[in-house]
C-alpha positions, -999 to 999 in steps of 0.1 A, spaced: 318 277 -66 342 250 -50 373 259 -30 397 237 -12 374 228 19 353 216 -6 375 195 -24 388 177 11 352 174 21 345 156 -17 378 126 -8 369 129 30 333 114 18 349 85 1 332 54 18 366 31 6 396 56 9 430 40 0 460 41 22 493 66 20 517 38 9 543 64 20 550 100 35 582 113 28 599 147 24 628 162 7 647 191 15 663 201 -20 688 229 -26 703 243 -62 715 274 -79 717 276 -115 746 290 -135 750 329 -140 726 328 -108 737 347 -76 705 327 -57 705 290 -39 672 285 -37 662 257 -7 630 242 -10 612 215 10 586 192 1 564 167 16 555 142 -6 527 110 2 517 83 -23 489 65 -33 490 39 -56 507 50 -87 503 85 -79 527 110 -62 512 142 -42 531 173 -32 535 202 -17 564 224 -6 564 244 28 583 266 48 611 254 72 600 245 102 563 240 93 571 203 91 583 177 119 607 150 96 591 124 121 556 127 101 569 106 78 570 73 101 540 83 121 518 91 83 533 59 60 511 32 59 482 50 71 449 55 63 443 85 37 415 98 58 434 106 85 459 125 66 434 146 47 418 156 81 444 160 105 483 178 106 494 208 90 480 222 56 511 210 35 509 172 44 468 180 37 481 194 4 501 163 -3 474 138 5 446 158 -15 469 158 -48 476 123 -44 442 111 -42 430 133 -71 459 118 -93 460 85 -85 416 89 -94 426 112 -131 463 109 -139 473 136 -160 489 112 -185 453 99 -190 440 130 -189 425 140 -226 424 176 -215 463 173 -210 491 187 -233 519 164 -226 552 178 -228 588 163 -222 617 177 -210 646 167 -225 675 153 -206 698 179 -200 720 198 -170 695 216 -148 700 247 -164 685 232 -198 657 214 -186 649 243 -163 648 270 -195 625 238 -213 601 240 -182 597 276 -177 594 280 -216 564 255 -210 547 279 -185 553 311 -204 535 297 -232 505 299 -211 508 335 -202 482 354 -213 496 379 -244 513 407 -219 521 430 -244 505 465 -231 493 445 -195 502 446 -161 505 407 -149 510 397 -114 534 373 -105 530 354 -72 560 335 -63 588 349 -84 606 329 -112 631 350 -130 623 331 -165 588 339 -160 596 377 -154 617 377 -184 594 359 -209 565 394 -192 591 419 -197 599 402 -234 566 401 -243 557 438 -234 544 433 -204 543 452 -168 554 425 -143 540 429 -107 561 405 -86 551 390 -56 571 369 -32 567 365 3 611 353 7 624 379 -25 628 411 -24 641 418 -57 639 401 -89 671 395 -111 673 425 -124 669 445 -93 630 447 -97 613 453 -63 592 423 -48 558 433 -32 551 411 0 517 422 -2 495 395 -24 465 425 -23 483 449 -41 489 430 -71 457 412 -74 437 447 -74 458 461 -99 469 426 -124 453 425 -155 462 390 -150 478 368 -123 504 340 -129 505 318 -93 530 293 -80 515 259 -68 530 267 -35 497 290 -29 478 255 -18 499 248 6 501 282 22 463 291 26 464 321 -2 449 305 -30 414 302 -21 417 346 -15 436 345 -51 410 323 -71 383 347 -52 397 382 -63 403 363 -99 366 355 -100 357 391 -86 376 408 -108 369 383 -140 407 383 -148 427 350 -159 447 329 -137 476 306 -143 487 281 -123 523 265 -125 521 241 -101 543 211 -86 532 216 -51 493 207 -61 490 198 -93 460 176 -98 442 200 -67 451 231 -90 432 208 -121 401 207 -100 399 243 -107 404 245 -145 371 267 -155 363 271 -123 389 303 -119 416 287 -137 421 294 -167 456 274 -178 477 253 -159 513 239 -160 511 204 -134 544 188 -133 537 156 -112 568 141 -88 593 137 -102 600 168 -103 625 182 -134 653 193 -108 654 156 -96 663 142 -129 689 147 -158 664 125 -180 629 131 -200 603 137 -178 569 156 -187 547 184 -175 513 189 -186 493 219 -197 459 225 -193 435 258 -208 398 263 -199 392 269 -236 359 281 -226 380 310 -211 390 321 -250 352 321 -258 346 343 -229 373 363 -239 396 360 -216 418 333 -235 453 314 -217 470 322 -249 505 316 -265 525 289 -264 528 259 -281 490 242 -298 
């Protein structure tokens, strides 16, 4: 089964790899209405052609100056060298500039209206709940905590298991488990932030997934065309949101959702949400 050395090895062997027209990161903070959070993210971001790759990492992981010394490079040297995120970044760039999702036929397309952050945000985390699987009478782990998401669980019946390596509660005072083991023994399915890829947990996620024959969601922004390479493969639905990211913009801008549809014949189906 492929994981993601195999997936750099695959672009690494690429005998005419492009070059990273640009490296650049952002360092984004924001803090919704009713919410007592800023959340601060940062994201390094490298393009190739018409495609944008990202992935977010933790402060300090990143040198700003990686930006002059990666831009105008050749890809090769970005997928093999230099910390996992700026890997991350170069990998998801060179998948979607080969497959963009908007040409994708496996795709559901779906637009964001324009709207203040805190209405495209509710349109976008509508999006990913509607891949949940059903959670009425299930326990579903959560890794990397999004209060919508925890909701929509709790709404639906569900037992949320929340996992977060920088929360500690959820909005309601739920305690956040650290401890990614915990909640991927005991899930009866596991909802995963994109921000796994660049941190080095996902391979041991899609693993205990696989083990355990449970389904696994991906909502990813950091990764999202590397998440897609995974669709049947341990994935069974995912929500890629390609830069530009919804925070960035008041205007229309789409996500797209995948399911392994060979998932529901297996009995294990992505469920929900919108055909």
């Amino acid at each position: 089964m492929r994981d993601l050395d195999a997936l750099f090895r695959s672009a690494l062997a690429d005998p005419s790899p492009p070059t990273a027209t640009s490296v650049f990161w952002v360092h984004h903070g924001t803090r919704l209405a009713g919410s007592g959070v800023t959340y601060l993210n940062q994201y390094v971001l490298v393009r190739v052609g018409r495609a944008f790759g990202a992935c977010a990492f933790e402060p300090g992981e990143i040198d700003p100056e990686v930006c002059a010394e990666a831009s105008g490079g050749p890809l090769r040297d970005l997928l093999s060298h230099g910390p996992l995120p700026l890997r991350l970044a170069a990998l998801d760039a060179y998948l979607g500039q080969a497959a963009p999702h908007s040409e994708d036929p496996r795709a559901e397309e779906v637009v964001l209206p324009e709207g203040t952050p805190e209405e495209r945000a509710l349109a976008r985390d509508a999006a990913v709940a509607g891949l949940v699987p059903e959670p009425d009478g299930r326990k579903i782990g959560l890794i990397g905590v999004v209060n919508p998401l925890v909701a929509a669980i709790h709404d639906r019946g569900g037992r949320c298991l929340p996992c977060d390596l920088n929360l500690r509660t959820t909005r309601w005072g739920d305690p956040v488990t650290p401890d990614m083991e915990e909640v991927l023994s005991e899930a009866d399915a596991v909802v995963a932030t994109g921000m796994t890829l660049g941190n080095g947990t996902f391979d041991r996620i899609l693993e205990r997934c696989r083990e355990r024959d449970v389904p696994l969601v991906v909502y990813a922004q950091s990764g999202a065309a590397v998440a897609r390479a995974f669709l049947g493969s341990g994935v069974s639905a995912l929500s890629a949101e390609p830069f530009p990211f919804s925070q960035f913009s008041a205007a229309p801008t789409a996500l797209y959702r995948y399911r392994d549809h060979g998932a529901d014949r297996r009995g294990t189906s992505a469920g929900g949400g919108r055909g």
